[in-house]
MMTF fields as JSON, N, C-alpha, C and O atoms, coordinates in Angstrom:
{
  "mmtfVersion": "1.0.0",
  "mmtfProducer": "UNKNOWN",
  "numBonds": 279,
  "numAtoms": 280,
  "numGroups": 70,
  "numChains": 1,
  "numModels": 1,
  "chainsPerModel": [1],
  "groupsPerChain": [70],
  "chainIdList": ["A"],
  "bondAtomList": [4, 2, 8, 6, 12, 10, 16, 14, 20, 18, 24, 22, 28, 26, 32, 30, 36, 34, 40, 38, 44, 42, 48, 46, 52, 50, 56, 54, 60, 58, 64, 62, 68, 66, 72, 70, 76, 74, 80, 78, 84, 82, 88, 86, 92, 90, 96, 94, 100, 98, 104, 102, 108, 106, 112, 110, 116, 114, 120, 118, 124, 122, 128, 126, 132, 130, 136, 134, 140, 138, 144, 142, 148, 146, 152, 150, 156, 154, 160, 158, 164, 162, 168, 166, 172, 170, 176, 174, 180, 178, 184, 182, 188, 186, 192, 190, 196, 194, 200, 198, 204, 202, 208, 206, 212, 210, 216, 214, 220, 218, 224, 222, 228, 226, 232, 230, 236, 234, 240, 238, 244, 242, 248, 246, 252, 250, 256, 254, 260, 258, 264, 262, 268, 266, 272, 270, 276, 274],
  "bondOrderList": [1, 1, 1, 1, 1, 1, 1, 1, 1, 1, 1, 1, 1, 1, 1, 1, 1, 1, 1, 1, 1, 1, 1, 1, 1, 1, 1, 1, 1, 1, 1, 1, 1, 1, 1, 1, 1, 1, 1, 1, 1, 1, 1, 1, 1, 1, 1, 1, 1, 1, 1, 1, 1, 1, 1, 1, 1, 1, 1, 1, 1, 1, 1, 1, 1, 1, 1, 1, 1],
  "groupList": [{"groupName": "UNK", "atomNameList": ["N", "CA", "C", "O"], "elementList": ["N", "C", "C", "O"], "formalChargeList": [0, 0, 0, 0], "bondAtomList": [1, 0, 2, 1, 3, 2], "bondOrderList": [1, 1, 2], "singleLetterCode": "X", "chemCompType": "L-PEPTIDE LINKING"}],
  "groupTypeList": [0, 0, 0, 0, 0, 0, 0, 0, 0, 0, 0, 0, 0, 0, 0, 0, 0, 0, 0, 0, 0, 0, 0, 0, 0, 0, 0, 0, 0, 0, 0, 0, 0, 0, 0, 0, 0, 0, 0, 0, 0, 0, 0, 0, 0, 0, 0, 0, 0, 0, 0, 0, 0, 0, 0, 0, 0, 0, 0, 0, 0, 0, 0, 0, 0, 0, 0, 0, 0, 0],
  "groupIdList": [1, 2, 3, 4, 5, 6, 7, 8, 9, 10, 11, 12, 13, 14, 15, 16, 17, 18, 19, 20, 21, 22, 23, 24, 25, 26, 27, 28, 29, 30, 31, 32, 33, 34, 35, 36, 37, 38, 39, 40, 41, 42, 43, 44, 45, 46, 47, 48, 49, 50, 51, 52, 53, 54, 55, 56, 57, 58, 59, 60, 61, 62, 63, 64, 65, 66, 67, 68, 69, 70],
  "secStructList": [7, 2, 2, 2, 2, 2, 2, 2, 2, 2, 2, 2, 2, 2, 2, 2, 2, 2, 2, 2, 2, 2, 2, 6, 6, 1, 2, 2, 2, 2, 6, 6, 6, 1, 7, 2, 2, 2, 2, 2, 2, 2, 2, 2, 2, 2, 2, 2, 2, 2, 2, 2, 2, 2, 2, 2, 2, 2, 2, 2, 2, 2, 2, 2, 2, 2, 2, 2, 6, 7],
  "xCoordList": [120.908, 120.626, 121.632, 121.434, 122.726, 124.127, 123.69, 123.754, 123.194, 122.597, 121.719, 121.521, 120.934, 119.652, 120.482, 120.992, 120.691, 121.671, 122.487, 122.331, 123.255, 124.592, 123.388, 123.22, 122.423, 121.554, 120.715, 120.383, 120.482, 119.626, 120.752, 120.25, 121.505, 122.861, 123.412, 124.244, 123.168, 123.634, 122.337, 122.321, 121.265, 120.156, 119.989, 120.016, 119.808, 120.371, 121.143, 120.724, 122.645, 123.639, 123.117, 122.754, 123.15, 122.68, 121.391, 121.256, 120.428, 119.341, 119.899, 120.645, 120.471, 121.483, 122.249, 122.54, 122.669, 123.351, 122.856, 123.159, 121.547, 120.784, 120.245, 120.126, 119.93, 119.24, 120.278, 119.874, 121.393, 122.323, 122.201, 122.043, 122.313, 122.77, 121.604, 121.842, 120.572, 118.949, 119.677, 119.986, 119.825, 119.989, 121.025, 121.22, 121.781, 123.146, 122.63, 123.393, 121.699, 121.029, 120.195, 119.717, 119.742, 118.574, 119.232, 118.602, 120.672, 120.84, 120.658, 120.322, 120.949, 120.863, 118.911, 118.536, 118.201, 116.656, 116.634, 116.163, 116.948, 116.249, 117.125, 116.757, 118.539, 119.011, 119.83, 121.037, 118.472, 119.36, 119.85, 120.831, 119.391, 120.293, 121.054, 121.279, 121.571, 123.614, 124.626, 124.387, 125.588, 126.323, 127.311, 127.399, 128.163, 129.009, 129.664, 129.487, 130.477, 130.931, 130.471, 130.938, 129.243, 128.72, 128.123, 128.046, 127.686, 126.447, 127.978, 127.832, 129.466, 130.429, 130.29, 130.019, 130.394, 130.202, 129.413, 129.731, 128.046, 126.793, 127.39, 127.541, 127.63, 128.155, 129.255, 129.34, 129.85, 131.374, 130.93, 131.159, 129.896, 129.57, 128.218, 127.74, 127.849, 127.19, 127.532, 127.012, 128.666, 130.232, 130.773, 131.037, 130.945, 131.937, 131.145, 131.604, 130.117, 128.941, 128.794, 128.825, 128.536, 128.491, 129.342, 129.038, 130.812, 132.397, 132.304, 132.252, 132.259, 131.72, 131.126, 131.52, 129.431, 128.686, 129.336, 129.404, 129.959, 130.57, 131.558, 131.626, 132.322, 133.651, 132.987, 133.249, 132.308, 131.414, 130.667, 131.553, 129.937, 129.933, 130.816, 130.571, 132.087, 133.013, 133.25, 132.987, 133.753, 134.327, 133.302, 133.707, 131.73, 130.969, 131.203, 131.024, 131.599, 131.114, 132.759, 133.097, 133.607, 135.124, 134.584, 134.525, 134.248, 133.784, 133.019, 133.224, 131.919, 130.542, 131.635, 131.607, 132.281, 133.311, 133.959, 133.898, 134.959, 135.86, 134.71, 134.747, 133.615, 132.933, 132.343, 132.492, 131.477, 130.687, 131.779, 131.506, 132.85, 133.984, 134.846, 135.811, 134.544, 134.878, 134.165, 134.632],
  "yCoordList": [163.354, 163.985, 163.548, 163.318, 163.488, 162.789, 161.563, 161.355, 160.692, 159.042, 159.234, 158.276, 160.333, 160.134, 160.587, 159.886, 161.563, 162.485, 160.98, 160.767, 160.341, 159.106, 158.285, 157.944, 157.913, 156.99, 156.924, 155.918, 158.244, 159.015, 159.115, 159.13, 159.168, 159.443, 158.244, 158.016, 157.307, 155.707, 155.263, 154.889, 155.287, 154.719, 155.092, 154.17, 156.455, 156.562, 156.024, 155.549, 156.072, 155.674, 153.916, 153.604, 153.115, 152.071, 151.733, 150.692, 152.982, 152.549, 152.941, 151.98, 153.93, 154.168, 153.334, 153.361, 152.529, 150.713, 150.237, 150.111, 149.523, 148.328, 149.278, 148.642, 150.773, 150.927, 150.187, 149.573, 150.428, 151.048, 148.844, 148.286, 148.435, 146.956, 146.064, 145.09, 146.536, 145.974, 146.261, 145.31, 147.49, 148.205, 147.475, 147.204, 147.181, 146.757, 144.505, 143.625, 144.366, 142.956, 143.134, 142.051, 144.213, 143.898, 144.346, 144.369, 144.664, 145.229, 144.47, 144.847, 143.335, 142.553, 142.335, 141.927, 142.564, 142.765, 143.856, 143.868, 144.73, 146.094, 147.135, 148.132, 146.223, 147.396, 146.052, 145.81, 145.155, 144.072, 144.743, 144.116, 146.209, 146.344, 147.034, 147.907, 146.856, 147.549, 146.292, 145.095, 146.939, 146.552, 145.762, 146.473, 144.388, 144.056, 145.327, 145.731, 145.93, 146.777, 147.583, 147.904, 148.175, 148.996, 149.155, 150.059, 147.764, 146.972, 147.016, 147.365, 146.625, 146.808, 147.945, 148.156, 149.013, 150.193, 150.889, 151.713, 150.213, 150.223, 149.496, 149.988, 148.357, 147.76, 148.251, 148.51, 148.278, 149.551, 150.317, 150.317, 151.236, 152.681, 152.089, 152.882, 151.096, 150.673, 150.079, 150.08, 149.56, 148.767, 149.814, 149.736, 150.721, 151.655, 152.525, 152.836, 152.903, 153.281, 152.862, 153.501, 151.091, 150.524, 150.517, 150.368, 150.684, 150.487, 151.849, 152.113, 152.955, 154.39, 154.378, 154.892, 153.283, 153.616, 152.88, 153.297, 151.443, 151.143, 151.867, 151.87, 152.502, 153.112, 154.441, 154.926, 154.657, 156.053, 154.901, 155.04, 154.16, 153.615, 153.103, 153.005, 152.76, 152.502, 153.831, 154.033, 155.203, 156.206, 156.783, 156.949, 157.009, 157.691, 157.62, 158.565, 156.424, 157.021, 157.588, 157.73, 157.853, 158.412, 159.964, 160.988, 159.676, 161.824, 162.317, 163.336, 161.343, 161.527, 162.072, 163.222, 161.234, 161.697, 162.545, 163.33, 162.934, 164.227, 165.157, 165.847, 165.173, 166.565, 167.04, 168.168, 165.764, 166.388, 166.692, 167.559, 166.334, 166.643, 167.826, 168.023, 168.473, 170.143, 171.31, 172.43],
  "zCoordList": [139.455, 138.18, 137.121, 135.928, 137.813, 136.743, 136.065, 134.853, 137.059, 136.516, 135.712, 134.964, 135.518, 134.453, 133.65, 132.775, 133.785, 132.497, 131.177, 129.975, 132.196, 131.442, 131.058, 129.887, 132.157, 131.547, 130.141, 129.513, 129.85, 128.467, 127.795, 126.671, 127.669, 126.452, 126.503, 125.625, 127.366, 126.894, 126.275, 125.102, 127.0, 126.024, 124.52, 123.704, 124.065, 122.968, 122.064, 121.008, 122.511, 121.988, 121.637, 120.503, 122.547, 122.359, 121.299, 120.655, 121.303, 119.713, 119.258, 119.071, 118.625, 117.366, 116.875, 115.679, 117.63, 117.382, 116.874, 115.687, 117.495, 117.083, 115.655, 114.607, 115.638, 114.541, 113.223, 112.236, 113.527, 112.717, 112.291, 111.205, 113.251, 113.213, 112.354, 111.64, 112.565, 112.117, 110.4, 109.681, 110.042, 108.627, 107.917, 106.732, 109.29, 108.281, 108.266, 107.868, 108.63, 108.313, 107.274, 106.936, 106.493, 106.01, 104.342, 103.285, 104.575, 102.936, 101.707, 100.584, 102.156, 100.957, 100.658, 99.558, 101.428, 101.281, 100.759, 99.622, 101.14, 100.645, 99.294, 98.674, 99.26, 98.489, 97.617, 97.6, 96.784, 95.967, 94.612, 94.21, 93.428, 93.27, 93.321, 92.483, 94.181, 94.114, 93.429, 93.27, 93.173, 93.101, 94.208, 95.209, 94.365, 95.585, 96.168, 97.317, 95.189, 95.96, 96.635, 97.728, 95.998, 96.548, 97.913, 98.745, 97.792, 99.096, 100.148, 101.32, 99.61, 100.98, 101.259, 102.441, 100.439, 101.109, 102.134, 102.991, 101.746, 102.654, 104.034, 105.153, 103.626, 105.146, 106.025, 107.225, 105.277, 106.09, 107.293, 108.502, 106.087, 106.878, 107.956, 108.767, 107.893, 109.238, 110.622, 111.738, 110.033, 110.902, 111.59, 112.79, 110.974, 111.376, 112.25, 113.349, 111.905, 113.107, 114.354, 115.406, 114.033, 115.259, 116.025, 117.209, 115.624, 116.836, 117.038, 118.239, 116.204, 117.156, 118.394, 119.441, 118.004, 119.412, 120.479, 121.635, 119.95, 120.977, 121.974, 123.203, 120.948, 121.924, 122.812, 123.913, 122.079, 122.742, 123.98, 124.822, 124.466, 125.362, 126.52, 127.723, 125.686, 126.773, 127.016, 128.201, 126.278, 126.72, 128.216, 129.366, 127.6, 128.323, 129.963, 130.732, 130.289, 132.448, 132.843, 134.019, 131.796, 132.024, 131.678, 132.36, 130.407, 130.491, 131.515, 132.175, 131.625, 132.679, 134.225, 134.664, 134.663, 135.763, 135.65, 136.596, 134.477, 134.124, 134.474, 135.492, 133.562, 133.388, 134.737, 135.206, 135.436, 136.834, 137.596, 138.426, 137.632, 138.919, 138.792, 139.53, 138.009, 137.895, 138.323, 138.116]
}
């Protein structure tokens, strides 16, 4: 039940990535006008998303163990 459990909260985590990654390819299509700065801003906050889901991936099978082993 643990493996489905990590497995559904990694699958997740992982589309929330690619969503996040697709969005952060398409800004200069969809949001031509902004401003440079602005459009960094857009990109930042999609960057910064993505190393979230990442680290939340590496963190997950360390909590997944803390938590079931109590």
């Amino acid at each position: 039940m643990q493996h489905i459990l990590l497995a559904l909260v990694t699958i997740s985590v992982i589309w929330y990535a690619w969503i996040n990654f697709k969005k952060l390819g398409r800004i200069l299509a969809v949001d031509a006008g902004l401003t440079p700065e602005e459009r960094q801003k857009q990109q930042m906050k999609y960057i910064m998303r993505i190393v979230a889901c990442l680290l939340s991936l590496a963190i997950l099978p360390f909590l997944f163990t803390v938590l079931t082993s109590l």
